[in-house]
N, C-alpha and C positions, 0 to 999 in steps of 0.2 A: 348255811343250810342249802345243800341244793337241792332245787325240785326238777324232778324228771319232765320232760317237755319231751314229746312228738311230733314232726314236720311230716303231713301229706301234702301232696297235688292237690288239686281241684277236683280232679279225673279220679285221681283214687278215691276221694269221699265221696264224692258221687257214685261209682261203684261201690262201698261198700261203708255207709254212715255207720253200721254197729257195729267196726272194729276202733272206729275214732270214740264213737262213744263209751266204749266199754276203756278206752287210750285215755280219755278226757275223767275218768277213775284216777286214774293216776296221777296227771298233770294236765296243764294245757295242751291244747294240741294246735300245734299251727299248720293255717291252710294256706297252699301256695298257689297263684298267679303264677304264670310265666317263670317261676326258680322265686319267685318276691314273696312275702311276707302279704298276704290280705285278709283273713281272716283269723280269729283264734276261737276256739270251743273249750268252751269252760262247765263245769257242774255248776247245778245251781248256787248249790251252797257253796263253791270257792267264789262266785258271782257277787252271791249277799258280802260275802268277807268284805270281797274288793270294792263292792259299791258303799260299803258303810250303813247297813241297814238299821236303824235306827230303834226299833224293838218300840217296848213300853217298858218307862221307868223301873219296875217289879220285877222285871227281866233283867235290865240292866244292870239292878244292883244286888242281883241274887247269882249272876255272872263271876264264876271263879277269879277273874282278872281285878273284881273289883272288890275282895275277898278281904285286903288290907286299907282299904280306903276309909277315910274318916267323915259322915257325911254329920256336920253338923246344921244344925234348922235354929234359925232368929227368930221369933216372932216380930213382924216387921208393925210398931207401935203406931206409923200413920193408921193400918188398916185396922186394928187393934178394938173391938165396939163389944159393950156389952149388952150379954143377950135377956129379953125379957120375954121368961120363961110364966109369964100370969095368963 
């Protein structure tokens, strides 16, 4: 799959961030040094993607991706104590 990416200057984001932003919609958008690679602009949410944002479990396993996963639960018999309900 490929993802559309954009190369500005430096010079041109600085004139003008809300065409990179609106750029960074669609893909990364890479800012250039000198003709060199120094920065990338990212949305938030491709952000969370890449950084592995870790959610709450509820989340996690109500998650379409986790839609065929088998999650089975032990009760683990060390911690295992009966309750006195008097």
């Amino acid at each position: 799959m490929d993802i559309k990416h954009t190369r500005i200057s430096s010079r041109e984001f600085n004139q003008d961030s809300t065409s990179a932003k609106r750029a960074a919609s669609e893909g990364p958008v890479f800012i250039t040094d000198r003709g060199r690679p120094a920065h990338v602009l990212l949305t938030y949410a491709d952000y969370q993607k890449l950084a592995g944002s870790k959610g709450n479990i509820a989340d996690l396993l109500a998650s379409p991706e986790t839609a065929d996963f088998d999650f089975d639960i032990t009760r683990n018999p060390e911690t295992a104590r009966t309750v006195d309900l008097s």
